[in-house]
Structures are given as structure tokens and as C-alpha cells.
C-alpha positions as CSV (number, residue, x, y, z in Angstrom):
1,X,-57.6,23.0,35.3
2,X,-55.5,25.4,36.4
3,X,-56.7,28.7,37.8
4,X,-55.3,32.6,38.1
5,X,-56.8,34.8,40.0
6,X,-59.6,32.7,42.0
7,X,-63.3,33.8,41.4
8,X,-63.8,32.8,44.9
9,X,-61.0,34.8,46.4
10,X,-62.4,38.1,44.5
11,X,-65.2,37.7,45.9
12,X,-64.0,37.9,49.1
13,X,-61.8,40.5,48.6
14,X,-63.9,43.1,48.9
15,X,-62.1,46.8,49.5
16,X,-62.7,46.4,53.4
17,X,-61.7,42.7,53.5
18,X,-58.3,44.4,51.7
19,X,-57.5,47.4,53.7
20,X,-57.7,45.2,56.8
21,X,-55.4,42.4,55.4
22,X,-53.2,45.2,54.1
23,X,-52.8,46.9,57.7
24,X,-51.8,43.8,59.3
25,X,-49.3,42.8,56.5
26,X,-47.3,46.3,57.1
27,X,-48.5,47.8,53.5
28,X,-48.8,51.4,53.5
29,X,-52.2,52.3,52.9
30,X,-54.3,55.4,53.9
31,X,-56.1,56.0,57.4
32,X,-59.5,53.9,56.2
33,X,-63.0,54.5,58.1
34,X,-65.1,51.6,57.8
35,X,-69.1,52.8,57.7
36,X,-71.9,50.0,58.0
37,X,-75.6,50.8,56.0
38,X,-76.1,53.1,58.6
39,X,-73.8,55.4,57.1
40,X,-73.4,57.8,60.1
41,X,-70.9,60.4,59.9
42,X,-68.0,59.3,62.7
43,X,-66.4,61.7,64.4
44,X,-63.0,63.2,63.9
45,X,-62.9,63.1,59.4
46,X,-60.4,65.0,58.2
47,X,-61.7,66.3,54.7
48,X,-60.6,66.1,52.0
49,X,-61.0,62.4,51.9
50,X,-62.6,59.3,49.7
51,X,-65.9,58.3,49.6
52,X,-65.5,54.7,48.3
53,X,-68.4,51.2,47.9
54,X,-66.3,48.4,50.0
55,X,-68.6,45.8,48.8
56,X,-67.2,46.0,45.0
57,X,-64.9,47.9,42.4
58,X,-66.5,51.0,41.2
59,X,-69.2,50.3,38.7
60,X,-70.3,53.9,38.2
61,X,-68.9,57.4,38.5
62,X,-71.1,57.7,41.8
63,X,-69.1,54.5,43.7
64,X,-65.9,56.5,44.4
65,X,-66.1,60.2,45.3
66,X,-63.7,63.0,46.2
67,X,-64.8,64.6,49.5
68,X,-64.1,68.2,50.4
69,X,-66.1,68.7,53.3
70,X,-69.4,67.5,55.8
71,X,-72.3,68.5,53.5
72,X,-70.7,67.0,50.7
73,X,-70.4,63.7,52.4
74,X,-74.3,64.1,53.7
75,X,-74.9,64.7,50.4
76,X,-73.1,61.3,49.6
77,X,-74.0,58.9,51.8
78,X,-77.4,59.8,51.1
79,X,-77.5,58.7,47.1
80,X,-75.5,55.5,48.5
81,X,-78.7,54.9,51.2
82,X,-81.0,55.5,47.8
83,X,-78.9,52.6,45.6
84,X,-78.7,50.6,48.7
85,X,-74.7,50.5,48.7
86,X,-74.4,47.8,51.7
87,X,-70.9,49.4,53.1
88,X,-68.7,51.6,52.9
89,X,-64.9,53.1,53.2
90,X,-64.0,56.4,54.2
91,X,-60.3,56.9,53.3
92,X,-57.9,59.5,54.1
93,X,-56.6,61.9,51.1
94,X,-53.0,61.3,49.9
95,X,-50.9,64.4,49.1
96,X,-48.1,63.4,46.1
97,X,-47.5,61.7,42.5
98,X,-50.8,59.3,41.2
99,X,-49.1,56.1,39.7
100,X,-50.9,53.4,37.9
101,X,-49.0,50.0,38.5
102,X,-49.1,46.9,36.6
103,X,-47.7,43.5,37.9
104,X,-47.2,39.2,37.5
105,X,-46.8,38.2,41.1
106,X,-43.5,35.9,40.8
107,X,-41.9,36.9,38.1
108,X,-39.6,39.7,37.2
109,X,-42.9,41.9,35.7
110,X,-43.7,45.3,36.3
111,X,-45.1,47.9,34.9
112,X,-45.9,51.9,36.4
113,X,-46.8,55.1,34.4
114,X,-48.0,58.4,35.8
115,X,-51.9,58.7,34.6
116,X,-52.1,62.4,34.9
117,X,-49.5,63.4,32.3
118,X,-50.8,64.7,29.3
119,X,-52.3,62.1,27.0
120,X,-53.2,59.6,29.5
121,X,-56.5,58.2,29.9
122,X,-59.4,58.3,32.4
123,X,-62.0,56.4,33.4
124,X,-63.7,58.5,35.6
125,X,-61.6,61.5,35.6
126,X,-60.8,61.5,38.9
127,X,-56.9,61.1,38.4
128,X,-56.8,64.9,38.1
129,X,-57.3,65.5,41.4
130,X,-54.1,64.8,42.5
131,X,-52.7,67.2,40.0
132,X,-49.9,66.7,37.3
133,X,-47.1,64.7,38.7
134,X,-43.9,66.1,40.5
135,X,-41.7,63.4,39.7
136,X,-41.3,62.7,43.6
137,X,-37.9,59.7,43.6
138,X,-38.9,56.5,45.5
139,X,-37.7,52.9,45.1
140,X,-40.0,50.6,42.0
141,X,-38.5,47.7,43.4
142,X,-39.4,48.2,47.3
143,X,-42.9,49.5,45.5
144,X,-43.1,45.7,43.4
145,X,-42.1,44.0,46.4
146,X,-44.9,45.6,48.7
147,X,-47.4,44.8,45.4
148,X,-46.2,41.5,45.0
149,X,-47.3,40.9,48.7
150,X,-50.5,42.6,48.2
151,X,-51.1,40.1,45.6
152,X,-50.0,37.1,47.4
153,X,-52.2,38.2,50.1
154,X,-55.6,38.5,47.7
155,X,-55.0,35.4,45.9
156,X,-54.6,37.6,42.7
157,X,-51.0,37.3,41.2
158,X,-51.9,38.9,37.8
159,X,-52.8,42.6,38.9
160,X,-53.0,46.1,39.0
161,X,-53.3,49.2,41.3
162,X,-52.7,52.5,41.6
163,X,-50.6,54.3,44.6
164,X,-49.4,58.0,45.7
165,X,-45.8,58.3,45.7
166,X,-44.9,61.5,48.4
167,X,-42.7,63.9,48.6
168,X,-40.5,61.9,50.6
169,X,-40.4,58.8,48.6
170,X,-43.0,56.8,50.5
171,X,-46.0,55.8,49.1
172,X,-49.7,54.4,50.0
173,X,-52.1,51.8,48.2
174,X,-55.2,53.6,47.2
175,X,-56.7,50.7,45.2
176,X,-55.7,47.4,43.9
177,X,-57.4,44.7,41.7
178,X,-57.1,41.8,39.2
179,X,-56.9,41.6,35.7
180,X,-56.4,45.0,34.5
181,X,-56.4,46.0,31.3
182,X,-52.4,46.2,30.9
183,X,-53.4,48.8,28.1
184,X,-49.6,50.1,28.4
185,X,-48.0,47.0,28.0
186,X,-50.6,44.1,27.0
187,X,-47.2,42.2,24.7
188,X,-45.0,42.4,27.5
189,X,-47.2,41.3,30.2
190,X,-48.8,38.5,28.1
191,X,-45.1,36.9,27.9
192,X,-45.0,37.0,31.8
193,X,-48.4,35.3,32.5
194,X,-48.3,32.7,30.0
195,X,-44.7,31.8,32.0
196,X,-46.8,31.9,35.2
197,X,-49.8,29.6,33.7
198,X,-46.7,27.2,32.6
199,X,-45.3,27.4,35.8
200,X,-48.6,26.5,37.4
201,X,-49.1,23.7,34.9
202,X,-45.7,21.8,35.8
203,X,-46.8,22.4,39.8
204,X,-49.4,20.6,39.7
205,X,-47.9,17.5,37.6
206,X,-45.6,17.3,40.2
């Protein structure tokens, strides 16, 4: 039976597993601090930054936090000791435009929209902190080719992810996962990834 997006590869594709296969492969992401259970505070972090669980996607407000400064990261680290968090990312704060992406690795699909317009929804309300969007240019099709390969590279070719698009047109990964919700475009994407199942289907006949 044919399979998209691998349990097993999700599992291993835990956020620090991912930031370190994304440095290698070239993909802009931000300056990442990896903390162990220990959770000491390293030297040198420039606040603001993210507090973020490495071992799984947030499950609660409390698994991704904003970070302005020392005591609020003591503060931090210290409810993640409580819940016994096993790991950690610290990850540097990205100045620019939040975008929400949607993708189908291999085919011609995506999809991006600008979460902090009026309108949009939240999960966790922490789009806001990057402010109402600027409208910064950059290039969607150098920004689906660098998802595409972030996908490739996870094992996860139906996904979504949201980056920060700078004033200079660059941008940065800030999170990336499988099976989104496609809430934007559900009819659209469903054409593309029942052509990818079909496409998997005649691959392995072959």
C-alpha cells in the first residue's frame, strides 16, 4: 500500500533532527541553539529569540515561546524541567513579513498567505508578534523550490510551513511539518495529492 508522508520518517524528524539537515542542505533557517534536559543557559543569546520543544510540534501554548530577555528564559526553561520537555531549540528572532506556506512536493502546487492580515487565524496567537505584514518582494518560486527540498529531505512531500520573508527579499524557515490543514485551499490541493498518490501507485507497478 502506498504511503505519503512516512510515520516512521516523522518520527524522526524531530525540530533538531530538521534544523541540522536543513543547515547542511543550504536552507536558510535561523541561528538555532540546541539545549539538552539540562537546560543551561549558553552563553552569547541574543534576545529576543524562540523558546521551542525539539522533540515534537507544539502541543500546547507553553511548547513555543517568544523570548525577550534572561529572566524570561529562566522563567522558561524551568516550566519545561517541571513537564519534563527532553530537549530543546533556542532559535534566533527573524525581523520581516510572517508567511504561511502550503505545498505537494513534485508537482506544480503551492500555496502562501500572510497570517497576520486582518481576518486570519491563530492558533496560538503568536503570528502577531511579527507585526502586520510589509509586503517585503522576494521570489515564490526560489521560496517552493527551497520547500520542495525541505520536503524531500524529511520524507514529507505533502506539507506546510511558515517562513520570514526580509526586507531584502531573503527569507528563513521557522517551522515546517506534514499534513497541514490546507484550510486556504483544501479543493485545490486535494487535486494535487491525489495526482501524487496516482503517481506513486503506477511507480510501484512498474
Amino acid at each position: 500500500m502506498p504511503v505519503i508522508n512516512s510515520p516512521k520518517r516523522l518520527l524522526k524528524m524531530t525540530r533538531m533532527n530538521q534544523a541540522t539537515l536543513f543547515h547542511a542542505a543550504g536552507i536558510p533557517i535561523p541561528h538555532t541553539i540546541f539545549l539538552s534536559q539540562e537546560y543551561e543557559i549558553p552563553l552569547g543569546v541574543k534576545y529576543p529569540c524562540w523558546l521551542k520543544r525539539s522533540d515534537a510540534c507544539a502541543q500546547t501554548a507553553g511548547d513555543v515561546r517568544f523570548i525577550e530577555h534572561r529572566e524570561a528564559l529562566t522563567e522558561a526553561l524551568n516550566d519545561f524541567r517541571q513537564r519534563s520537555v527532553p530537549e530543546a531549540l533556542l532559535c534566533e528572532h527573524e525581523e520581516g513579513d510572517l508567511i504561511k506556506f502550503y505545498g505537494v512536493a513534485d508537482t506544480s502546487f503551492f500555496y502562501y498567505t500572510y497570517p497576520t492580515r486582518p481576518g486570519s487565524f491563530s492558533k496560538f496567537g503568536l503570528e502577531a508578534i511579527n507585526g502586520a505584514p510589509n509586503d517585503y518582494l522576494f521570489n515564490p518560486n526560489h521560496l517552493k523550490q527551497m520547500a520542495d527540498r525541505a520536503a524531500q529531505l524529511c520524507g514529507i512531500p505533502v506539507y506546510g510551513g511558515d517562513c520570514v520573508v526580509k526586507a531584502d527579499g531573503s527569507f528563513s524557515f521557522i517551522d515546517f511539518n506534514d499534513w497541514p490543514s490546507f484550510s486556504a485551499c483544501s479543493e485545490e490541493a486535494a487535486t494535487f495529492i491525489a495526482s501524487l498518490l496516482e503517481t506513486i501507485i503506477l511507480r510501484n507497478k512498474e
